[in-house]
C-alpha positions in Angstrom: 99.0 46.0 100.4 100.8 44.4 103.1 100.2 40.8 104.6 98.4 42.5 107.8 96.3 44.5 105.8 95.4 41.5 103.6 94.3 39.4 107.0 92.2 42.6 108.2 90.4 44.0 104.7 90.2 40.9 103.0 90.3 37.5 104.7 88.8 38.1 108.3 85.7 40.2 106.7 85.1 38.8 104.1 86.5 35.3 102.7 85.9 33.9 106.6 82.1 34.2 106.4 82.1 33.2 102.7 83.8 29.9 103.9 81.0 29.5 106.3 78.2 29.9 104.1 79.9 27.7 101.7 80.9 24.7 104.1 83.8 22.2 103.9 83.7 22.1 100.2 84.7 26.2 100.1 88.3 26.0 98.1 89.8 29.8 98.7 92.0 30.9 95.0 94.2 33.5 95.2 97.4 33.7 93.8 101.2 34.3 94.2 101.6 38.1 95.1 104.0 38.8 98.4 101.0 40.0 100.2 99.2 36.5 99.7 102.2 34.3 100.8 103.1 35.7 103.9 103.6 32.9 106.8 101.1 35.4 108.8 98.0 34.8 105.8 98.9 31.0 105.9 98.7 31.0 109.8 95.2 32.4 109.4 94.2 30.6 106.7 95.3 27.1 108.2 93.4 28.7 112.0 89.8 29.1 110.4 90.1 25.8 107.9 90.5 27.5 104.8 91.7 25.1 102.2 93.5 27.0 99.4 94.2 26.4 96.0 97.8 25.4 96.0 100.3 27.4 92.9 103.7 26.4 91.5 106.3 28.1 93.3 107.3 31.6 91.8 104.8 30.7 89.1 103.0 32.9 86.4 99.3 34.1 87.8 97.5 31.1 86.8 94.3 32.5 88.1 91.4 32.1 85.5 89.7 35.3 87.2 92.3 37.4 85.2 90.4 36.3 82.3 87.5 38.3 83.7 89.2 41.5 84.7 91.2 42.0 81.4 87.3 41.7 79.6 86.5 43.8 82.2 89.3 46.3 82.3 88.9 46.6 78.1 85.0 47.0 77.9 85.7 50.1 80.6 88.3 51.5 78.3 86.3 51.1 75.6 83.8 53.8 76.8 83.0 57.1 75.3 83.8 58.8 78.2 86.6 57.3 80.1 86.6 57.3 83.9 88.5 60.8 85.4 88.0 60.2 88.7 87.2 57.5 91.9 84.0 58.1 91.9 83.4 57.3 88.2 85.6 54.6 87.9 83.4 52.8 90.8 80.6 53.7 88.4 82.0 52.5 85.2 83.2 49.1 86.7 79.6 48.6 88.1 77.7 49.1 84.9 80.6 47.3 82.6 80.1 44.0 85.0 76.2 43.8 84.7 77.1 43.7 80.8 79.4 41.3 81.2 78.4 38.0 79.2 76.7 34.9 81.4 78.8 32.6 79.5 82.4 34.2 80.0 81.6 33.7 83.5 80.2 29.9 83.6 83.7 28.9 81.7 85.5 30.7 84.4 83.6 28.4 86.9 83.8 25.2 84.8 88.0 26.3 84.4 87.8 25.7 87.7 86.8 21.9 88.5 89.6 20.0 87.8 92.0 21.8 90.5 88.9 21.5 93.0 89.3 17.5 92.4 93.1 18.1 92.8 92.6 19.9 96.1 90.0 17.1 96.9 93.0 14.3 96.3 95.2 16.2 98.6 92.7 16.0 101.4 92.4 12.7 101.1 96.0 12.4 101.2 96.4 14.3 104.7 93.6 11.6 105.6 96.0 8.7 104.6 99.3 9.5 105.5 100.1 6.4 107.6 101.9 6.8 111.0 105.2 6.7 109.6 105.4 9.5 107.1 103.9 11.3 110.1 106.4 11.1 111.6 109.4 11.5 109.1 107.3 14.5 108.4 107.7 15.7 112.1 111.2 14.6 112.5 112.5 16.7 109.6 110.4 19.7 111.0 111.9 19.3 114.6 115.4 19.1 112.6 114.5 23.2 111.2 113.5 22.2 108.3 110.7 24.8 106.8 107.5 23.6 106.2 107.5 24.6 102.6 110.8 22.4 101.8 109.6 19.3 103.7 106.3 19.2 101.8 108.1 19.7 98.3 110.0 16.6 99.7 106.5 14.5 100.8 105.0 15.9 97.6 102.1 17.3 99.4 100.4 20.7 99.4 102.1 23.2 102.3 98.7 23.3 104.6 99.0 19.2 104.9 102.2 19.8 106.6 101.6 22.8 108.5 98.4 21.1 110.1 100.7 17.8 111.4 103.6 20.6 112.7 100.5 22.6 114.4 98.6 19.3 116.2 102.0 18.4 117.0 102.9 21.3 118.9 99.3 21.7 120.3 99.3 18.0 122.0 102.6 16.4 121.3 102.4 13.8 118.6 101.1 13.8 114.7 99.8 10.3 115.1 96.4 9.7 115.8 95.4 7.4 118.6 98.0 6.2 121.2 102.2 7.2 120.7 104.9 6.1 123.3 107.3 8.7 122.0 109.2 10.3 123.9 107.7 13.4 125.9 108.6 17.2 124.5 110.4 19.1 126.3 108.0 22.3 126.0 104.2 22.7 126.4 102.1 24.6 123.9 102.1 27.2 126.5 106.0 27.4 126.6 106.0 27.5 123.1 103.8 30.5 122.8 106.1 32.2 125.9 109.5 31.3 123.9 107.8 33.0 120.8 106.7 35.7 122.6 109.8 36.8 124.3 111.5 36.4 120.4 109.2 38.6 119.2 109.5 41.2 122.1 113.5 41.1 122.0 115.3 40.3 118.5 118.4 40.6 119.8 117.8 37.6 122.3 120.1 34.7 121.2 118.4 31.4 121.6 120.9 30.4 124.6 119.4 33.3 126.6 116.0 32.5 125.6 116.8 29.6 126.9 117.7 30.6 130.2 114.1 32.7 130.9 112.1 29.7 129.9 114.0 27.6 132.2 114.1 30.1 135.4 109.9 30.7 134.7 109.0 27.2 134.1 110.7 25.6 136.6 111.8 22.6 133.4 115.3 22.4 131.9 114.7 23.2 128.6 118.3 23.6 125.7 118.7 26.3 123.4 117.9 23.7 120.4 115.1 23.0 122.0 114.1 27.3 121.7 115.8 27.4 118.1 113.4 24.2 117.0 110.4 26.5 118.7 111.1 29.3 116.5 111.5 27.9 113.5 107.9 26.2 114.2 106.6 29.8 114.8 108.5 31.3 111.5 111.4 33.1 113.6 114.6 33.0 111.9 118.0 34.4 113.0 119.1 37.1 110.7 122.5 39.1 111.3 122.5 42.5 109.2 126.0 42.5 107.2 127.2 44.5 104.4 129.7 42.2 102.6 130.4 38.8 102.6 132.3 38.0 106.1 135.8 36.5 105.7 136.5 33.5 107.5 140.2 32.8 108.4 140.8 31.0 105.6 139.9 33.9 103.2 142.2 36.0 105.7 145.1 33.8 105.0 144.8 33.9 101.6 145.0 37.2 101.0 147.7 37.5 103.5 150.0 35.3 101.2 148.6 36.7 97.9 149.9 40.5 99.9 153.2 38.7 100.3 154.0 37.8 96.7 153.2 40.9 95.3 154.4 43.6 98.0 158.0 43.4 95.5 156.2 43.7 92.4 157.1 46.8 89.7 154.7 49.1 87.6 155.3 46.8 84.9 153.3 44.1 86.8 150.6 45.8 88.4 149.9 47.6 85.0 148.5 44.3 84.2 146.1 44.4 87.1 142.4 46.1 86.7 141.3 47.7 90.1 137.7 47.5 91.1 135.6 48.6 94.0 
């Protein structure tokens, strides 16, 4: 399962409409898998107004479902005849659920309303930030921070501060009513464009990036101005390397430790262990 394949099978079909027929108080749990963290799944989550139950970094699965699949998984291993194939196990999973007890289920649903009020709080926070954590929260963004460190910073769940990041690309300012900031530089449009060409072109530096977006919009527009843009959309410059890479100051100490020891005998370099 890949983060694509999560958005496709899983969220678009299926948890979108259940979030409709639930309403604003629909809280989405999954839990920390890859698959399920991916900046692409949060991007979706955050574009249809999912709200989603918010885990401890690199934590245990928390989720009190697993409490229903391992009663699950024991009452089908517990049959006489043991699933062999697909097509029985579908069978055997269907028939084990019916018998599953009302009860295990409502303390799986009552488990569950205490981080509901938690998620509940955190709206409310996003609701209250005053104007100038809003923009502390922006600044830091703008400065390429990620939105996951800034919000362990705020102490606010990661979809609080990807919302303010996304209104403030989409119209310019985190703040509601009126801001006499000073104007960006790019327009959601150009944002999208600088992305776009990114995506199209890794090897693009940010300098030359730069330059396009400046000979198609007409706008001078800096290469930290494309870097900050990229970071927003969850581009990162990566350079493939197979060891660490010396700097000159590593290069000049091993030229003086080559110095000392280009007269040594066998007697001193027995003491020395060779390693790759």
């Amino acid at each position: 399962m890949t983060g694509r394949r999560y958005i496709d099978e899983v969220l678009l079909p299926h948890v979108r409409l259940f979030r409709g027929a639930v309403g604003d108080k629909f809280v989405f749990m999954d839990d920390n898998a890859t698959c399920h963290r991916t900046l692409a799944v949060q991007d979706c989550l955050d574009s249809e107004g999912i709200q989603r139950l918010v885990w401890p970094a690199r934590s245990a699965d928390l989720n009190p479902i697993e409490n229903v699949w391992d009663a699950l998984g024991r009452q089908v291993a517990g049959r006489n005849y043991p699933p062999t194939n697909k097509n029985t196990l579908i069978r055997a999973l269907t028939e084990e659920w019916d018998k599953l007890p009302q009860q295990l289920l409502d303390n799986v649903v009552q488990s569950m309303l205490l981080p509901q009020r938690e998620v509940a709080n955190n709206q409310s926070v996003r609701r209250h930030l005053d104007a100038f954590t809003r923009g502390r929260i922006i600044g830091k963004l703008e400065e390429g921070r990620s939105v996951t460190s800034v919000a362990a910073e705020f102490g606010i769940v990661h979809s609080i501060v990807s919302r303010l990041w996304r209104q403030f690309q989409t119209i310019g300012t985190a703040i509601r009513g009126f801001s006499s900031g000073s104007p960006r530089g790019t327009t959601p449009a150009d944002d999208r464009y600088i992305v776009l060409q990114a995506r199209r072109n890794r090897r693009q530096t940010a300098r030359e990036i730069a330059r396009h977006t400046t000979q198609a919009t007409g706008r001078p527009i800096s290469r930290f101005t494309v870097a900050r843009r990229l970071h927003g959309g969850g581009l990162f410059a990566r350079r493939p390397v197979r060891c660490v890479p010396l700097t000159p100051a590593h290069r000049r100490r091993r030229s003086l430790g080559c110095r000392e020891k280009r007269n040594w005998r066998d007697n001193e370099w027995g003491r020395v262990l060779f390693t790759d």
